[in-house]
C-alpha atoms as one frame of an Amber mdcrd trajectory, in Angstrom:
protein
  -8.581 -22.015   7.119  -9.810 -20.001   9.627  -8.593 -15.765  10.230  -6.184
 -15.569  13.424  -8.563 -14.917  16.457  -7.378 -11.224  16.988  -8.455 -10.940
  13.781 -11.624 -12.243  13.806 -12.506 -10.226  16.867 -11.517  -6.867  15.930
 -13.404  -7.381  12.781 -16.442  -8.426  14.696 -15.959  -5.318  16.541 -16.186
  -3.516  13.964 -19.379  -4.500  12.240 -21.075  -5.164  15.563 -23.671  -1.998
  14.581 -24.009  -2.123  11.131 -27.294  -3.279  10.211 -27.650  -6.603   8.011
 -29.271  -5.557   5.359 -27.142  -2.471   4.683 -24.408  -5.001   4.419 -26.126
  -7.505   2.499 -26.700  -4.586  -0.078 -23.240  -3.418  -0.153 -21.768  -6.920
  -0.150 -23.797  -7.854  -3.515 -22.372  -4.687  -4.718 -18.810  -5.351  -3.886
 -19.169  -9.071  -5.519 -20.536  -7.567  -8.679 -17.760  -5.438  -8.852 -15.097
  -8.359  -8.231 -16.605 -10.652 -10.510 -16.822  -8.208 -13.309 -13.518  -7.042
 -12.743 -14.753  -3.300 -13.204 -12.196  -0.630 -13.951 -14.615   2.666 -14.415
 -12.645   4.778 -11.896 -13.992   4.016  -8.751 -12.251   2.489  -6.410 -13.466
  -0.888  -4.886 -13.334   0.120  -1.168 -14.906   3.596  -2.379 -16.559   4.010
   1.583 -17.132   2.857   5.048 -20.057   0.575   4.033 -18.446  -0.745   1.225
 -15.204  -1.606   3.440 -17.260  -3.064   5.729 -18.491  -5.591   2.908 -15.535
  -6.448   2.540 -14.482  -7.293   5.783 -17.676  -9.731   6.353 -17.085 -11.164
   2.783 -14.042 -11.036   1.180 -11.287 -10.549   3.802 -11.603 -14.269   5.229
 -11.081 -16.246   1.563  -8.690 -13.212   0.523  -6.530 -13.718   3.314  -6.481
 -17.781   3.102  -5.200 -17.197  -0.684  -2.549 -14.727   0.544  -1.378 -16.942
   3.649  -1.087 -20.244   1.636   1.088 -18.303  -1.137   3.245 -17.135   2.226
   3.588 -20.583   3.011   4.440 -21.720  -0.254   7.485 -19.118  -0.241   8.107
 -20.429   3.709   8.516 -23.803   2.350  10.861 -22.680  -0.981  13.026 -20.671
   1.365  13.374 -21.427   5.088  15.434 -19.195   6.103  13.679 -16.475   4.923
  12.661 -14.338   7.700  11.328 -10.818   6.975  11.567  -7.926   9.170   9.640
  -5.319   7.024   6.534  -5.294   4.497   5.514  -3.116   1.661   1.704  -4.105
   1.056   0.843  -1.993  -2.250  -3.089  -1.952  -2.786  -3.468  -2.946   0.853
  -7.018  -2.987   1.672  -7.221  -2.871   5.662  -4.152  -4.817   5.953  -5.491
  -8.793   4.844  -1.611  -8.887   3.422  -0.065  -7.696   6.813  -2.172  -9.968
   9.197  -1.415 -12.893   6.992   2.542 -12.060   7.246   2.850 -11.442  10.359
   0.820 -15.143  10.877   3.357 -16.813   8.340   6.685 -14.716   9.767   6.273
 -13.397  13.133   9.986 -11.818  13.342   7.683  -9.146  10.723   8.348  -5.291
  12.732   7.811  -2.940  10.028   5.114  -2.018   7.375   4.108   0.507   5.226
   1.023   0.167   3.451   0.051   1.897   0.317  -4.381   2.682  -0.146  -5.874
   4.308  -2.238  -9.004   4.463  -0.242  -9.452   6.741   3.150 -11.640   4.245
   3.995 -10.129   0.707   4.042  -7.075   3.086   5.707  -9.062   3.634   8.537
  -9.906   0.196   9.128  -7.127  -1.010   8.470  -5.228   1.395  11.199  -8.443
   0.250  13.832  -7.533  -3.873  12.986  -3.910  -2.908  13.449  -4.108  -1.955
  16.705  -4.463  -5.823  17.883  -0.926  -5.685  16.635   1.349  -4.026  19.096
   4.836  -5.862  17.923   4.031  -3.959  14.690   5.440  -0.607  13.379   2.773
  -0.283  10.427   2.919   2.981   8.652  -0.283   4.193   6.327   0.333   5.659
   3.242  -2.693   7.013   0.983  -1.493   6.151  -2.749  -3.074   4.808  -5.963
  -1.104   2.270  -7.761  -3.096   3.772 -11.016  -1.614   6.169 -10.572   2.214
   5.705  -9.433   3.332   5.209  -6.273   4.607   7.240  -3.422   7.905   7.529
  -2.326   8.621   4.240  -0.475  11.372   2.640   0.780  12.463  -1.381  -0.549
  11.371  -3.351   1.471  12.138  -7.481   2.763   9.010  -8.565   1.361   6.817
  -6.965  -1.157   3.078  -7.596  -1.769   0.443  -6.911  -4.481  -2.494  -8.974
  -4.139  -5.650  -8.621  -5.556  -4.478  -5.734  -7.541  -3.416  -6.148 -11.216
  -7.505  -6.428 -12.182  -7.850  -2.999 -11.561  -5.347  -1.760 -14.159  -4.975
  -2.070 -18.079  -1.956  -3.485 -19.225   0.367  -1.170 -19.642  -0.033  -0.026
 -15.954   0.373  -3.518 -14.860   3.848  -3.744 -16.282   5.259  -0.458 -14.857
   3.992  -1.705 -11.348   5.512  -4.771 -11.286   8.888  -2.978 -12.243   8.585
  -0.611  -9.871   7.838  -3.620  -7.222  10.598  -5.217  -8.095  13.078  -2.572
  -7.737  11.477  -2.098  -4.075  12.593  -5.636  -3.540  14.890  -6.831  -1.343
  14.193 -10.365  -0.591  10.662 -11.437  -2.360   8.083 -10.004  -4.090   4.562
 -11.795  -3.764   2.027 -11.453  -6.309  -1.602 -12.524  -6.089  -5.029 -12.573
  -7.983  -8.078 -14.414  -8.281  -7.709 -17.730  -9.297  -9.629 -17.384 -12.690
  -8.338 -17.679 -16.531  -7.688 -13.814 -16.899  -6.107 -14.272 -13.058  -3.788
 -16.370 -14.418  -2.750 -14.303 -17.672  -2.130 -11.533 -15.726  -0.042 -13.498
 -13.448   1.592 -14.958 -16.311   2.470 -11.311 -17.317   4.064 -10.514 -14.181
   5.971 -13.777 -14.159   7.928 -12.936 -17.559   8.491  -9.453 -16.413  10.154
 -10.710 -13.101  12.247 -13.633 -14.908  13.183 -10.903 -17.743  14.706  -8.738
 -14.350  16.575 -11.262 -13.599  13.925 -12.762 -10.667  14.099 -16.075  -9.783
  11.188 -17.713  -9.227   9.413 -19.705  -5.916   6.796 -20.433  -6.323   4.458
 -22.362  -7.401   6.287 -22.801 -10.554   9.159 -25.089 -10.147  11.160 -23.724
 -13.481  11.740 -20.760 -15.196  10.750 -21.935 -18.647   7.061 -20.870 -20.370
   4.229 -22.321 -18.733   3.276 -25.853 -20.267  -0.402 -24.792 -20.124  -2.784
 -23.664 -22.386  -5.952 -23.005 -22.420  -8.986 -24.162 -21.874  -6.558 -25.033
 -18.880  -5.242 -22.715 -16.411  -2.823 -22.717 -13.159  -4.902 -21.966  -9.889
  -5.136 -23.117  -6.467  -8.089 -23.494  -3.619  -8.335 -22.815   0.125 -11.154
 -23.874   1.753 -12.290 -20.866   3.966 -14.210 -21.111   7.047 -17.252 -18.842
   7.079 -18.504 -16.920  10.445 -22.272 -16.777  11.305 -21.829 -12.873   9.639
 -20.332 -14.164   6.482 -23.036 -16.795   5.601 -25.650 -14.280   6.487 -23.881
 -11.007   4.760 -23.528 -13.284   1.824 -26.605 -15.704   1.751 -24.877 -18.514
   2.177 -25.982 -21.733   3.459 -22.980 -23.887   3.962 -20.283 -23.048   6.738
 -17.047 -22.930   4.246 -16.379 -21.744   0.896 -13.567 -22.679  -1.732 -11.455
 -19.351  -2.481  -9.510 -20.199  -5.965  -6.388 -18.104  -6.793  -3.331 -18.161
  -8.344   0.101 -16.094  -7.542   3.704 -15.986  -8.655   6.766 -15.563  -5.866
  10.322 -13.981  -6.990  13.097 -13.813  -4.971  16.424 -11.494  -4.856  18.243
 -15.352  -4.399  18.215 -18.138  -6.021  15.874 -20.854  -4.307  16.582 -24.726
  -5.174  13.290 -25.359  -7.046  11.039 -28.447  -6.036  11.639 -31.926  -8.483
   7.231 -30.586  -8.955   4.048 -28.571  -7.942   0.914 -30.305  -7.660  -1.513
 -28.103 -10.044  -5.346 -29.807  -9.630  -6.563 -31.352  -6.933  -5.516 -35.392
  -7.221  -7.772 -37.883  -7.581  -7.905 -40.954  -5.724  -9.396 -44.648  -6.361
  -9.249 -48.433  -4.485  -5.214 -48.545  -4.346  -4.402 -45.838  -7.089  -3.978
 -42.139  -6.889  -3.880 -39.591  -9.885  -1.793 -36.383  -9.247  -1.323 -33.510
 -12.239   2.052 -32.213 -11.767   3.962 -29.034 -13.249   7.886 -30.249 -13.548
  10.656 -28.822 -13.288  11.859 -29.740 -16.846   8.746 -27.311 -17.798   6.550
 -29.926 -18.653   3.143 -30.587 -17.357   1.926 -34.424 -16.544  -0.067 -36.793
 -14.921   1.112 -39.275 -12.629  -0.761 -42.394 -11.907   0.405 -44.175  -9.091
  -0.831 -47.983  -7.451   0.079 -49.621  -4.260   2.857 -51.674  -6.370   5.148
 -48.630  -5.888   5.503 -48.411  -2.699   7.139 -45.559  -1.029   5.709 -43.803
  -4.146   2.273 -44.152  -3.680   2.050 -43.496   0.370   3.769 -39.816  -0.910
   1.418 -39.418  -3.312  -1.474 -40.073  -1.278  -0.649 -37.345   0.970   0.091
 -34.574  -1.690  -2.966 -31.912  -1.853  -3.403 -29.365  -4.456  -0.457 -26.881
  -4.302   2.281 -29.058  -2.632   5.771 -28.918  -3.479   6.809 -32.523  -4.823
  10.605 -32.880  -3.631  11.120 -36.349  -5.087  10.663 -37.191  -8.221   7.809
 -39.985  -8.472   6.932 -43.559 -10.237   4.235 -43.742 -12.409   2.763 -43.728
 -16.168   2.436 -40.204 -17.683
C-alpha cells in the first residue's frame, strides 16, 4: 500500500529542508518510544522535529493499518457512508486522509491533539483537502476530552498504549457515546496490542455494540496465548523513509490489530482469516476465526472444488462469506 499522492507530496513538502541526520536522530527516538510503549508524560509528537519523524517513518505503515481496518468496516457494511469524523489522538490527520480515501462522501472533521505540533502539520497536510471542513481541537485524551459533538464515524488509533487501564476504559465509553454509526479502534499489532483491544471489545459488546469487524461473533475470543489476533499491510517505503529509517529494502510489513462497533447490527461473515494461509502443490491451509466463536484450521485440496479456488484467493484478514470444506 502506497499513501494517496496528495499525500505523499505535501509530506514531501514538508520535510524538503530538514536535514537527514536530524531526522535520522529523531526518528530512532520516536521508534524507541513506540516500541517501549513509554507513558512518562511526554507526549509522543512532543515537537516539530519529532513530528517530522513521524511523518517520514511512521505515517505511511500507520495509515495502511488504519485504511485496511476502513475497508474491513466498508466490506461489513456497504451502505455505510459517513459524512463526519471525530479522530481522537489524531496525529496530523493519518485517520482523516485514510477516511476520506475509504469514504469520499467524508465533509466534516474535528480532530482532537494533544500536541501543538502534529496540529500544525496536520492543518498544513489538510490543506490538499479542499472538500473537507476539518476542525482542530487541542485536547489530551489523558486527560478527558473536550466538548465534542457525536460524530458518523469515530476513531482512536494508535492511542490506548499511552494510557493505564483505567483511562482506557473511560475513553472508550466516552467514544462510544460520541457514536453515531461506528467507532474504529486501532493499535499495534503486538500481544499487549491485542489485550488492549480485547479490553475495548468487551466494553463495546457490554454497551450494547455490535461488532464488524474482524471478529465475526460476539462471543470471547477463542485465542490464547502464546497466540494472538493481528493483521499485516505491506507498506511501500519512499527514498526518505528507507533513508530516515536505515532501511534497505523498499517495503515494510506494518502488523496491527483493531476492533469495529457499529450503532446497527451488521450480518457477520460465516469467518475471518486470522494468519496468513499457507499454500502447497494442490492444497492450501487457511486459520480461520468462526462465527460459532471457535478458532480452526482449514485444509483444503483440489478435490473440493469450488472450495479450494476460494480458498486460494483468501489473504490474511478477509472476510470468509461461505462456509468452507475441509479437515479441522
Amino acid at each position: 500500500m502506497e499513501l494517496p499522492s496528495a499525500l505523499r507530496q505535501a509530506v514531501d513538502r514538508l520535510l524538503e529542508r530538514t536535514p537527514l541526520a536530524e531526522l535520522q536522530r529523531a526518528s530512532g527516538v520516536l521508534s524507541g518510544r513506540y516500541r517501549a510503549e513509554l507513558r512518562d508524560g511526554r507526549l509522543h509528537l512532543d515537537g516539530a522535529l519529532a513530528v517530522k519523524a513521524y511523518l517520514a517513518t511512521r505515517l505511511p505503515a500507520t495509515y495502511a493499518a488504519v485504511r485496511a481496518s476502513f475497508e474491513s468496516v466498508a466490506d461489513g457494511m456497504p451502505d455505510f457512508s459517513p459524512a463526519s469524523l471525530l479522530d481522537v489522538g489524531a496525529g496530523p490527520g493519518t485517520a482523516l486522509w485514510a477516511a476520506t480515501d475509504c469514504w469520499p462522501a467524508l465533509s466534516a472533521a474535528v480532530l482532537v491533539e494533544a500536541s501543538a505540533a502534529a496540529r500544525g502539520a496536520g492543518e498544513t497536510l489538510g490543506g490538499d483537502m479542499p472538500k473537507i471542513s476539518a476542525r482542530w481541537v487541542a485536547g489530551d485524551a489523558t486527560r478527558g476530552l473536550p466538548d465534542v459533538a457525536p460524530a458518523d464515524l469515530v476513531t482512536l488509533c494508535y492511542v490506548l498504549d499511552e494510557l493505564d487501564m483505567a483511562q482506557r476504559a473511560a475513553l472508550v465509553e466516552r467514544l462510544w457515546a460520541l457514536t453515531a454509526g461506528v467507532l474504529v479502534i486501532v493499535e499495534p499489532g503486538t500481544p499487549a496490542g491485542w489485550q488492549r483491544i480485547l479490553g475495548a471489545r468487551d466494553r463495546l459488546i457490554a454497551a450494547g455494540a455490535h461488532l464488524v469487524a474482524p471478529c465475526p461473533h460476539e462471543n470471547p475470543c477463542p485465542l490464547a496465548p502464546p497466540d494472538w489476533c493481528h493483521f499485516s499491510r505491506r507498506v511501500a517505503r519512499s527514498r526518505l523513509h528507507r533513508l530516515a529509517k536505515g532501511g534497505d529494502v523498499p517495503w515494510e510489513d506494518e502488523k496491527f490489530v483493531y476492533v469495529a462497533a457499529a450503532r446497527q447490527a451488521v450480518q457477520p461473515p460465516r469467518a475471518r482469516v486470522i494468519a496468513p494461509p499457507r499454500g502447497g502443490k494442490g492444497v492450501v491451509t487457511v486459520k480461520l476465526c468462526k462465527a460459532d466463536g471457535t478458532a480452526a484450521e482449514r485444509r483444503l485440496s483440489k478435490r473440493d472444488g469450488e472450495d479450494f479456488r476460494i480458498a486460494r484467493r483468501l489473504d490474511w484478514g478477509d472476510a470468509v462469506r461461505q462456509d468452507l470444506a475441509g479437515d479441522s
